[in-house]
C-alpha positions as CSV (number, residue, x, y, z in Angstrom):
1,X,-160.5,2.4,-127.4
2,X,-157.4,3.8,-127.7
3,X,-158.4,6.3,-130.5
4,X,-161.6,7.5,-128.4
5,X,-159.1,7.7,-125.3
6,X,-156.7,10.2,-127.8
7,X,-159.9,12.7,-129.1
8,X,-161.3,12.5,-125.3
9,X,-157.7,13.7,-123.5
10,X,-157.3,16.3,-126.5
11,X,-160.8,17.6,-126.9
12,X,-160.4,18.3,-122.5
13,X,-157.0,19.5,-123.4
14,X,-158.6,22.3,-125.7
15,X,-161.7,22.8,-123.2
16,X,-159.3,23.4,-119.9
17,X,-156.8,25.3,-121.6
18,X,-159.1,27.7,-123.7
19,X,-161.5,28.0,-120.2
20,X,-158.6,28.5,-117.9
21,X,-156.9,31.4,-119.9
22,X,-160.6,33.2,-120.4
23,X,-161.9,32.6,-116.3
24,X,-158.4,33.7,-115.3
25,X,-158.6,36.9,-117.6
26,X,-162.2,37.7,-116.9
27,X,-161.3,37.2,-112.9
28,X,-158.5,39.7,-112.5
29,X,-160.3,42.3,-115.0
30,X,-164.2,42.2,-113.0
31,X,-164.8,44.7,-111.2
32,X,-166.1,43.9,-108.4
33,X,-167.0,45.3,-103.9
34,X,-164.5,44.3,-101.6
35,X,-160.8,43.0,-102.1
36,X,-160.2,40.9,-105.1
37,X,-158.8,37.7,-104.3
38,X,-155.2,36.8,-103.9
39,X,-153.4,35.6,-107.0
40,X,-150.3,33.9,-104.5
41,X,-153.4,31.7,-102.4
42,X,-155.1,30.8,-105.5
43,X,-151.5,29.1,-106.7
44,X,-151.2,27.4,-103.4
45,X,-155.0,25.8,-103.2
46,X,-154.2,24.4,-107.0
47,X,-151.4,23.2,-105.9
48,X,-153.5,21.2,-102.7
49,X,-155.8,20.2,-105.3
50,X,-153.4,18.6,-107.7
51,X,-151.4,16.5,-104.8
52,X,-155.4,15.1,-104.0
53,X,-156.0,14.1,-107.1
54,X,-152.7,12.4,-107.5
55,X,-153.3,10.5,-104.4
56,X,-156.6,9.5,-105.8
57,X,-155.2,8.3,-108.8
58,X,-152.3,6.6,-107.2
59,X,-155.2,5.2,-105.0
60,X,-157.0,3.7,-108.2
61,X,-153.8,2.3,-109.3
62,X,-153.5,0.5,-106.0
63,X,-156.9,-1.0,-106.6
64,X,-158.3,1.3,-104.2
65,X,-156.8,-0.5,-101.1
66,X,-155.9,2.1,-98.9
67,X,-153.2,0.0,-97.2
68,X,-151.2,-0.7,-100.3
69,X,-151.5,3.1,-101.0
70,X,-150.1,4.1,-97.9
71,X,-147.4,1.3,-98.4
72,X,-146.8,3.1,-102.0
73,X,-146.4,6.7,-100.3
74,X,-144.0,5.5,-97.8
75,X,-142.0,3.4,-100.2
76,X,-141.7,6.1,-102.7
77,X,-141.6,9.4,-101.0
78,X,-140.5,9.3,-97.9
79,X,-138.1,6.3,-97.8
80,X,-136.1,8.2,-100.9
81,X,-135.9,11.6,-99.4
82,X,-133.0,12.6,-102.5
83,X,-135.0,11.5,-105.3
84,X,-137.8,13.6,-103.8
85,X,-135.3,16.1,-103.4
86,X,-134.8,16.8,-107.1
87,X,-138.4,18.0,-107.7
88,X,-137.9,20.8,-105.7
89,X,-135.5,22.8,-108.4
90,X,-138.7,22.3,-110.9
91,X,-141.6,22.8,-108.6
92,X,-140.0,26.3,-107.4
93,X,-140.0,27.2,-110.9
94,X,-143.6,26.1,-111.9
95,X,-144.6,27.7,-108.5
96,X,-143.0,31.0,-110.2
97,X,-144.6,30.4,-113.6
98,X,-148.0,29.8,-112.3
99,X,-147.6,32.9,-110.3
100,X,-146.5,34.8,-114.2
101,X,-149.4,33.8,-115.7
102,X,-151.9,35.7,-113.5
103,X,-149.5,38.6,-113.7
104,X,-149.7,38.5,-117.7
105,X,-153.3,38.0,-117.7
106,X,-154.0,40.5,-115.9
107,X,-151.9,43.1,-118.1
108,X,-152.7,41.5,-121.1
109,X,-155.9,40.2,-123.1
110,X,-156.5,36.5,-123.7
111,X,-155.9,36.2,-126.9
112,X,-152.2,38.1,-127.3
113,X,-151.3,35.9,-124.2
114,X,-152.3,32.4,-125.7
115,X,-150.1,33.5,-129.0
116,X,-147.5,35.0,-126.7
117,X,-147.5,32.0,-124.5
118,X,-146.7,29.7,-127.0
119,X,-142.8,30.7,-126.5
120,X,-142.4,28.0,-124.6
121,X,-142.0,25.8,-127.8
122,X,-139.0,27.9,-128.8
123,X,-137.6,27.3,-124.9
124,X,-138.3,24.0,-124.3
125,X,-136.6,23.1,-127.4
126,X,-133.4,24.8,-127.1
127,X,-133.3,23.2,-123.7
128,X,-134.1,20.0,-124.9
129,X,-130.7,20.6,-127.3
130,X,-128.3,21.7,-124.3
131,X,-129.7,19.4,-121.6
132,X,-131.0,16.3,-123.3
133,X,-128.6,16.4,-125.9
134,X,-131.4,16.0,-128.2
135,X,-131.4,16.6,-131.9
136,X,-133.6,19.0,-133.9
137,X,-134.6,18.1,-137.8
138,X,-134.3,21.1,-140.4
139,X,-138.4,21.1,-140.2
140,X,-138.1,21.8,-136.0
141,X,-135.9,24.1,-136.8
142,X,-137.5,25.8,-139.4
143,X,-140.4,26.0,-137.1
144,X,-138.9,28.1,-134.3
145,X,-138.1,30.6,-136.7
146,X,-141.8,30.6,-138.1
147,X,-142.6,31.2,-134.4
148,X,-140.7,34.0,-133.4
149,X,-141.4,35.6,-136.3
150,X,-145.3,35.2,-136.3
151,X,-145.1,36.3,-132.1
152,X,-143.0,39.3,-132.8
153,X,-146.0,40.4,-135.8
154,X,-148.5,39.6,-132.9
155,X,-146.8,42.0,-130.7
156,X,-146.5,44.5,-133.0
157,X,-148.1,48.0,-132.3
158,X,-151.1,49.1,-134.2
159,X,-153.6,51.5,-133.9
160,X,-156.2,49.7,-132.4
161,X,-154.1,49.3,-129.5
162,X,-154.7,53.1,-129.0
163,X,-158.2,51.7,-127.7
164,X,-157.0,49.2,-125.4
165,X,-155.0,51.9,-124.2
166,X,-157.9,53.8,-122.1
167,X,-158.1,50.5,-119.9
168,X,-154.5,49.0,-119.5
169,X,-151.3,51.7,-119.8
170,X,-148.6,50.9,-121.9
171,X,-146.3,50.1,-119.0
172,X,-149.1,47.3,-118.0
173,X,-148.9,46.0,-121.2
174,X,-145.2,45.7,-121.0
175,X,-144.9,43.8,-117.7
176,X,-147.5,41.4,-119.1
177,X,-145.2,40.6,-121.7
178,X,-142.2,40.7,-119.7
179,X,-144.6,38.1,-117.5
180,X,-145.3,36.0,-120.2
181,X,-141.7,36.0,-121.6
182,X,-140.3,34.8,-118.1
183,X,-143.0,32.1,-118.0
184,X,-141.6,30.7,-120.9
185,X,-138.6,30.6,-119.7
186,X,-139.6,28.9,-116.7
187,X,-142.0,26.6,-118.2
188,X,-138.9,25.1,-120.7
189,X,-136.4,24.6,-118.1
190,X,-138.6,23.4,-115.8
191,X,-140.4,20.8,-118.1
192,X,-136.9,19.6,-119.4
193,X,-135.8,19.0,-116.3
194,X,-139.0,17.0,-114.8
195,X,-138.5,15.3,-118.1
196,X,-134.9,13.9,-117.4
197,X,-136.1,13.4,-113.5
198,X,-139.0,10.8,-115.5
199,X,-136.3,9.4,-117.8
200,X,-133.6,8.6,-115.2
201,X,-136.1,6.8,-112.3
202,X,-138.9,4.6,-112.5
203,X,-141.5,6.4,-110.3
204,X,-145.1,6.9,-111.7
205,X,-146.0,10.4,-113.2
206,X,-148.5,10.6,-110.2
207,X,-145.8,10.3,-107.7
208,X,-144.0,12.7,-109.2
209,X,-146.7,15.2,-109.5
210,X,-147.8,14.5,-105.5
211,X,-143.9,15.5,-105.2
212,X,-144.0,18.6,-107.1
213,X,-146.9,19.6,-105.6
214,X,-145.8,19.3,-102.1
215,X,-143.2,21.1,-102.6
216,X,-144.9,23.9,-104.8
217,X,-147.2,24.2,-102.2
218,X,-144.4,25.3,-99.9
219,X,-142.9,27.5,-101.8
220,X,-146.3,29.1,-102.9
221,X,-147.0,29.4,-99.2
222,X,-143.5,31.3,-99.0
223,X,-144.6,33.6,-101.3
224,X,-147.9,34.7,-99.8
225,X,-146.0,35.4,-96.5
226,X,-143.6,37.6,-98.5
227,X,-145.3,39.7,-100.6
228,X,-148.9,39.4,-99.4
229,X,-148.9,39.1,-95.9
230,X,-149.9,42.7,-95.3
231,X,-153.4,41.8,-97.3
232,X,-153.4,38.1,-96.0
233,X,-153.3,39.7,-91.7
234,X,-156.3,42.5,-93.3
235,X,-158.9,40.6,-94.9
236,X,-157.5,36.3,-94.5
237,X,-156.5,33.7,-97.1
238,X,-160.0,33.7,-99.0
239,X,-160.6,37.2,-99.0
240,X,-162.4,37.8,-102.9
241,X,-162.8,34.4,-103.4
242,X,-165.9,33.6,-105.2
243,X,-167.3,31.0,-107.5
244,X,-165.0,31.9,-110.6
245,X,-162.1,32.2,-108.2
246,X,-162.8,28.0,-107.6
247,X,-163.3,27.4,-111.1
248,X,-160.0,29.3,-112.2
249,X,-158.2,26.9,-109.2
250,X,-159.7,24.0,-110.3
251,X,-158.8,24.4,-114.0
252,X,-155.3,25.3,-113.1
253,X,-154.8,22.4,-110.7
254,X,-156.3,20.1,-113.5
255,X,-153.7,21.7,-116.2
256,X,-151.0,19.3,-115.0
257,X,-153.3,15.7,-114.9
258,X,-154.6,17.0,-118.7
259,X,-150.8,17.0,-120.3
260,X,-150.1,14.0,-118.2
261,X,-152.8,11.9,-119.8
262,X,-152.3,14.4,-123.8
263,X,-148.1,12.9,-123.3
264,X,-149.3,9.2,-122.8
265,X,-152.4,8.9,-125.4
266,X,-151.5,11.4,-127.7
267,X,-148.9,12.6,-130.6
268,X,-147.1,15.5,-130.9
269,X,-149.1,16.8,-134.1
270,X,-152.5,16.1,-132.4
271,X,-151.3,18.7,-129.5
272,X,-150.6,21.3,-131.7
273,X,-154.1,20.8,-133.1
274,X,-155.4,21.2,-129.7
275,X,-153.4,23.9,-129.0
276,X,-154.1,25.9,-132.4
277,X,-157.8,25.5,-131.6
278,X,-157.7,26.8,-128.3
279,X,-156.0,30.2,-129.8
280,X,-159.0,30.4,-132.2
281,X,-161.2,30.2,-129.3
282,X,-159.7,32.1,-127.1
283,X,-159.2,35.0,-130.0
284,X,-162.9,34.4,-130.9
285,X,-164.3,34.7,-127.2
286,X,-161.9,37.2,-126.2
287,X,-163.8,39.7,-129.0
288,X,-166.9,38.8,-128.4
289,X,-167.7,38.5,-125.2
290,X,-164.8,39.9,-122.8
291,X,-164.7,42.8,-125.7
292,X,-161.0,43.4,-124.6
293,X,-159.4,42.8,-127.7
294,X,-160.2,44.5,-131.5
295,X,-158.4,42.1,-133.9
296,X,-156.2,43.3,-136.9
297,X,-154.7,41.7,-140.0
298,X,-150.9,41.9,-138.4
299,X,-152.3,39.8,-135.5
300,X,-154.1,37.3,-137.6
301,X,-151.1,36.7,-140.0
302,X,-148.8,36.4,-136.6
303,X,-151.3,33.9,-135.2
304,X,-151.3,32.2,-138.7
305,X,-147.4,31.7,-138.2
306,X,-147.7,30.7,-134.9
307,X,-150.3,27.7,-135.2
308,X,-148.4,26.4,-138.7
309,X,-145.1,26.6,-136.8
310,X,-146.9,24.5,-134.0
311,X,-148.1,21.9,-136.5
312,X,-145.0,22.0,-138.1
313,X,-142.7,21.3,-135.1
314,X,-144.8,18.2,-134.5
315,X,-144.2,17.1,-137.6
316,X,-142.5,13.9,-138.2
317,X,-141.7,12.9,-141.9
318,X,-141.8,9.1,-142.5
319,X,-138.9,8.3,-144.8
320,X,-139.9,7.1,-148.5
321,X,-140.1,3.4,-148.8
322,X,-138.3,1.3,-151.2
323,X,-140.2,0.8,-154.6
324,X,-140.4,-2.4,-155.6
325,X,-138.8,-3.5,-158.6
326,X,-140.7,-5.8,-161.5
């Protein structure tokens, strides 16, 4: 059961992230009548979505009695207002992130971005050294080199680029790097963080996630106010919303839940399975049917580097046992 419960969370794992990157890319690149939709509300309705699944889970857990979950809410959230507290620093910082990612995806094709993206190894890691005061093996280590290296051959100029050219400028290409490199940031300090937050209490990962959501979904709310109110007073919160604007919130409200249930049934090595797959996917669909990206050998052999530096960090050699002596 538990091995069916492991290929299930990874094989959705693969599905949502390879689909969200693509829906999210082909969104903000169709051309399309009218106002396209708002990258800032789209942030804040995933956000909605994730605290109502939460609850729903939290209701399961409660054996769907609605006055134990209310008794549940209460206890934990608004009876310890400071441990609430501390998911704000994170859930600002996601809120940001989430807010990068359409940014980079809208500068940058699919495939680059999911190579790109996968930074956040390099991040979380050094974070995990300075504020977990954890302890990297020579094979982790070696790994983060492998990674750097094979991103920086991804994002090297080559003359196919010259074709990409006629539809995103240079400068557009640069922000959506800059976007992605930021994101990475983000995502390592802000993972680390809700990490030590799990490590010190004894709240459920659902509580936690209705708490990050409520607060992401304040700060998201912030930031529609700020920088797209102009738009949001013309044409209203939904404006370009259609039905791959839903699918692209759902996926990204579902992100969170999918890593949740990856951390608790899954290993490390098995991840980076799921995640190499995804950026064969994503490079295979990204050429063939958004036609947005021409594939070279300096790309492949980065992307090479990238997924064996994936598998590699995940990779936990058992020590030798003792022979046995006649």
């Amino acid at each position: 059961m538990s091995a069916n419960l492991k290929y299930l969370s990874l094989s959705i794992l693969v599905f949502q992230t390879t689909s969200l990157v693509l829906t999210m890319r082909y969104s903000r690149t169709l051309k399309e009548e009218g106002p396209r939709y708002l990258s800032s509300t789209a942030v804040v309705i995933a956000e909605l979505l994730k605290i109502l699944a939460c609850v729903l889970l939290v209701y399961k857990d409660s054996k769907c009695n609605l006055r134990t979950l209310n008794r549940v809410l209460h206890d934990e959230i608004l009876n310890k207002p400071m441990e609430t507290l501390k998911l704000a620093i994170p859930s600002g910082i996601y809120t940001l992130q989430n807010n990068l990612l359409y940014v980079a995806l809208s500068n940058l094709d699919a495939a680059t971005y999911q190579v790109t993206y996968q930074l956040k190894i390099l991040t979380t890691a050094l974070f995990s050294v300075s504020m977990l005061s954890k302890k990297l093996g020579v094979y982790q280590w070696l790994s983060l080199v492998i990674l750097m290296t094979g991103v920086a051959f991804v994002q090297w100029p080559s003359d196919s680029q010259a074709t990409a050219a006629k539809e995103h400028s240079a400068g557009s290409q640069f922000v959506g790097l800059i976007a992605v490199l930021i994101a990475c940031f983000s995502s390592g300090f802000a993972g680390v963080y809700f990490e030590k937050i799990l490590k010190e209490t004894k709240q459920s990962v659902w509580i936690r996630n209705i708490q990050l959501g409520f607060f992401g979904s304040i700060f998201g709310l912030m930031g529609v106010y700020i920088y797209d109110g102009e738009q949001l007073s013309k044409n209203g919160f939904f404006q370009g919303y259609n039905k791959l604007t839903w699918i692209v919130v759902i996926l990204q409200a579902l992100g969170g839940l999918v890593i949740a249930a990856v951390i608790k049934y899954a290993d490390n090595i098995l991840k980076g399975f799921a995640t190499s797959l995804s950026i064969i996917l994503s490079t295979l669909i990204s050429y063939f049917w958004l036609q947005d990206f021409v594939p070279t050998s300096v790309f492949f052999f980065g992307a090479v580097l990238v997924i064996a530096a994936t598998f590699l960090y995940g990779y936990d050699p058992k020590p030798a046992g003792n022979p046995i002596k006649a």
